[in-house]
N, C-alpha and C positions, 0 to 999 in steps of 0.2 A: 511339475508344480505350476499352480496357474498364477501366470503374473499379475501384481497388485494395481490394481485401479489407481491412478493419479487424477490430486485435485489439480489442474494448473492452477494459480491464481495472478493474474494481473495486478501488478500491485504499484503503487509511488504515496511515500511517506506522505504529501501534500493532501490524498483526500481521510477525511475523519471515519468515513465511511470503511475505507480500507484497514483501517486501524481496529475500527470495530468489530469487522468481519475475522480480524488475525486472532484477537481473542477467542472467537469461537468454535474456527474451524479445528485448529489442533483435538478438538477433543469431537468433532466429528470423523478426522480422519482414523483417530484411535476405535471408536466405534464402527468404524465399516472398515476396514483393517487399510484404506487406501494411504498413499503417500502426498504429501502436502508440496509442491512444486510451485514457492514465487517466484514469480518472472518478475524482477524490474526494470519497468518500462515509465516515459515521462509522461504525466497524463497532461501536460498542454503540447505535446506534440503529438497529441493522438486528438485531442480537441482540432489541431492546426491541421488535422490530415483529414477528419471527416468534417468539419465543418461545425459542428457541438462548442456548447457554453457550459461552464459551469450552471448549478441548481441558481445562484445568488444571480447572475445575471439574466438566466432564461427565463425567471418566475420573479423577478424580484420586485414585478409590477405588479404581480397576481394576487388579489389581494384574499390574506390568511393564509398561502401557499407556503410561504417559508417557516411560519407559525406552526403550520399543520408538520412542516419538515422535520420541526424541532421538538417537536410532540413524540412523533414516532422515535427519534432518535433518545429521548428519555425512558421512552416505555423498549425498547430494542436495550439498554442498559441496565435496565430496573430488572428483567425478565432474563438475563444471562448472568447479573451479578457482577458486572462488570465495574470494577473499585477504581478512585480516582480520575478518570475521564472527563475534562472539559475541551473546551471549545480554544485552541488557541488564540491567543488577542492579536496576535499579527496575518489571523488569517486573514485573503489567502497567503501563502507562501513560496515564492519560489524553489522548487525541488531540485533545480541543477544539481547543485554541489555534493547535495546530500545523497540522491540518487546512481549520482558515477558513484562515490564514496562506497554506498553498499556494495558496486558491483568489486573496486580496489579492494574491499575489505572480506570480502569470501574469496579472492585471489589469494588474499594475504590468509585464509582458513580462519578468520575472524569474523565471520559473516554474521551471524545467530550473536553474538555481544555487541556488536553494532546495530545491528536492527532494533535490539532491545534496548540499547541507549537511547536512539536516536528517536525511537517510538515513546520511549519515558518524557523524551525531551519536548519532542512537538506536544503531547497529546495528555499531558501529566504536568507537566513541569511549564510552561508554555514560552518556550524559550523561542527565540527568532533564529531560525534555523535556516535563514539565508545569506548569514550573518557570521562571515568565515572566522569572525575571534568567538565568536558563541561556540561554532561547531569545534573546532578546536579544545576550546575549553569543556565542551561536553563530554568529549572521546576521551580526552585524558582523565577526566573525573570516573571514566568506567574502567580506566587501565587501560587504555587503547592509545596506540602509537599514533598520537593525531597528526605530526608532524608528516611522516609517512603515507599515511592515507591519504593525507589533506594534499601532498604531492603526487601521489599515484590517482588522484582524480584528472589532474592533466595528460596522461599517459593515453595517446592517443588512440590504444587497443581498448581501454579502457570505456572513451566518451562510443569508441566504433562498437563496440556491445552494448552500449545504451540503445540507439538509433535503429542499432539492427534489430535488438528484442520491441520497443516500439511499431517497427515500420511491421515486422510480422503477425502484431498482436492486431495492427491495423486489417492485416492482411487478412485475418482469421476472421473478421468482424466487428472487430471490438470498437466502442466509440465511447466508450468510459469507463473509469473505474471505483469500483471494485466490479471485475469482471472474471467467472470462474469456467472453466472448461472440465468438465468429466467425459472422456473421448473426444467427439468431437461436438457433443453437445453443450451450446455453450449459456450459462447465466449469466445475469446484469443485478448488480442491488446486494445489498446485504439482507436484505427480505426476500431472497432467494435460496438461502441456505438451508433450507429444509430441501426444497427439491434439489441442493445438491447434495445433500448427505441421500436422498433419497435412490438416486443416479448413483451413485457411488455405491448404495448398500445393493445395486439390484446387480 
């Protein structure tokens, strides 16, 4: 039996972009029969490792650059049907807390309920999600033992699988996210998801 094509997907709550991309892939991975594999990794320690700036800060001088950004991320919405989605008001955001979090919370077999909290929360609900009574209070409003999590984020196995998934995504090439690998071929952007569903179908 021939084994299934995996998307990896480099991922950290913090970019919108990644957020937008998680909407879509699931139903690419269903259509080319591959497996959806998020890696979470910190996207300012992948900034701090290759030397990259966020979009707000690299172009923020550029003038209609961020304009034009925000253009394609309405028509990238409009065009997947993508319900609810703004712009959080505290971005950016600091991802530490929330980040280990995901990694505690698929420890603890609660990964996929946290994700989808915590994705409602930044990216829907536009909660300050660096803001441990926020997160706290987020988890427990989805039934999630926030107490728990919120303490299994200091578990120092825990922060040492953040670093290390980071430092390898480095290591693969990656200098931002959303960043997707099908083999060893790797894409950048959420306007790259055709050629990965396309890599993935072939």
């Amino acid at each position: 039996m021939t084994k299934p094509v995996t998307i990896d997907f480099i991922y950290d709550f913090g970019s919108p972009n990644a957020y937008l991309a998680r909407q879509v892939l699931p139903a690419i991975a269903e259509r080319t029969g591959a497996k959806l594999n998020i890696i979470p990794c910190l996207l300012g320690g992948i900034f701090k490792a290759t030397n990259n700036r966020s979009p707000g800060e690299a172009f923020g001088e550029v003038k209609g650059k961020l304009a034009y950004e925000g253009l394609e991320t309405r028509r990238f919405v409009a065009k997947h049907a993508i319900a609810g989605f703004r712009m959080n008001p505290h971005f950016p955001v600091n991802t530490l807390l929330i980040m280990r979090g995901l990694i505690a919370a698929r420890r603890a077999g609660v990964g996929e309920a946290y994700l989808e909290a915590v994705e409602r929360a930044m990216w829907q609900a536009g909660e300050k999600m660096d803001d441990p009574q926020v997160v706290r209070r987020v988890l427990a409003a989805a039934g999630l033992d926030a107490e728990a999590l919120l303490a299994a984020t200091q578990d120092p196995e825990v922060k040492a699988e953040l670093v290390a998934n980071t430092e390898a995504a480095v290591a693969r090439g990656v200098f931002g996210i959303p960043t997707f690998f099908v083999g060893e071929e790797m894409f950048f952007g959420k306007d790259r998801l055709g050629q990965v569903e396309e890599a993935a179908a072939a």
